[in-house]
C-alpha positions in Angstrom: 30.5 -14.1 51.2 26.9 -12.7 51.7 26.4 -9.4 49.6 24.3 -7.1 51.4 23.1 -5.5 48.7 21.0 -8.4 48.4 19.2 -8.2 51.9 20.5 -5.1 53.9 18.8 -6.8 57.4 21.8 -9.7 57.3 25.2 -9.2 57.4 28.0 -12.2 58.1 30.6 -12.3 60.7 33.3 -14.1 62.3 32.6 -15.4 65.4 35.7 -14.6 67.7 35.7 -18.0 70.2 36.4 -20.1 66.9 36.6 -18.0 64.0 33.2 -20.0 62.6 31.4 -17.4 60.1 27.6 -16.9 61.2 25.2 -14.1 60.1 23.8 -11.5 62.5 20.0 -10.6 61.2 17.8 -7.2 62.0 14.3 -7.7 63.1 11.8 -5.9 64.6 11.3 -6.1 68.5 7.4 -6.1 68.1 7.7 -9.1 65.7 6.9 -12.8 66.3 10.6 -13.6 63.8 13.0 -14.1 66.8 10.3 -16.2 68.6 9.7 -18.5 66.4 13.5 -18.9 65.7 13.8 -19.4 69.1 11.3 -22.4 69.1 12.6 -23.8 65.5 16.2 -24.0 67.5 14.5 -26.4 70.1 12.9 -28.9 68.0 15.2 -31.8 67.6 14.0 -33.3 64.2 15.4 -34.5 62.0 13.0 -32.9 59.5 14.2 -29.4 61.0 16.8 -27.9 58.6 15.8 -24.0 59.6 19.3 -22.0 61.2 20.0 -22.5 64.7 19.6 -18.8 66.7 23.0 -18.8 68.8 21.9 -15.4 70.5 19.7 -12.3 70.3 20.6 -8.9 72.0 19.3 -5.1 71.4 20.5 -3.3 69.2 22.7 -0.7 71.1 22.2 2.1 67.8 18.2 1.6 67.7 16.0 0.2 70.7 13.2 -1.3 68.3 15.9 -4.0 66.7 16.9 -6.9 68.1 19.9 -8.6 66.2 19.2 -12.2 65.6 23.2 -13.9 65.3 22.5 -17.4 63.7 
């Protein structure tokens, strides 16, 4: 288990289709982060080992997050 003390922008989850933990990460909507995870999860490398980005949404609490779930 992730302890969130440790970064409080990450937290882990369960996804519900399979029950497969992943971890949902904060960042900034004015930030390049979820764009450049979003082009990291298209290489096909083998030489990539970054975290695949499964989604990204708004965060429904504050409109200048997105949630990153990896």
């Amino acid at each position: 288990m992730f302890n969130c003390l440790q970064n409080p922008y990450i937290m882990d989850a369960k996804r519900r289709s399979d029950g497969e933990w992943v971890a949902i990460k904060q960042c900034h909507r004015r930030s390049n982060e979820l764009n450049i995870a979003r082009y990291l999860t298209t290489l096909k490398d083998d030489k990539n080992h970054c975290v695949p980005l499964l989604d990204a949404f708004a965060d429904p609490l504050n409109p200048s997050v997105m949630l990153m779930v990896m």
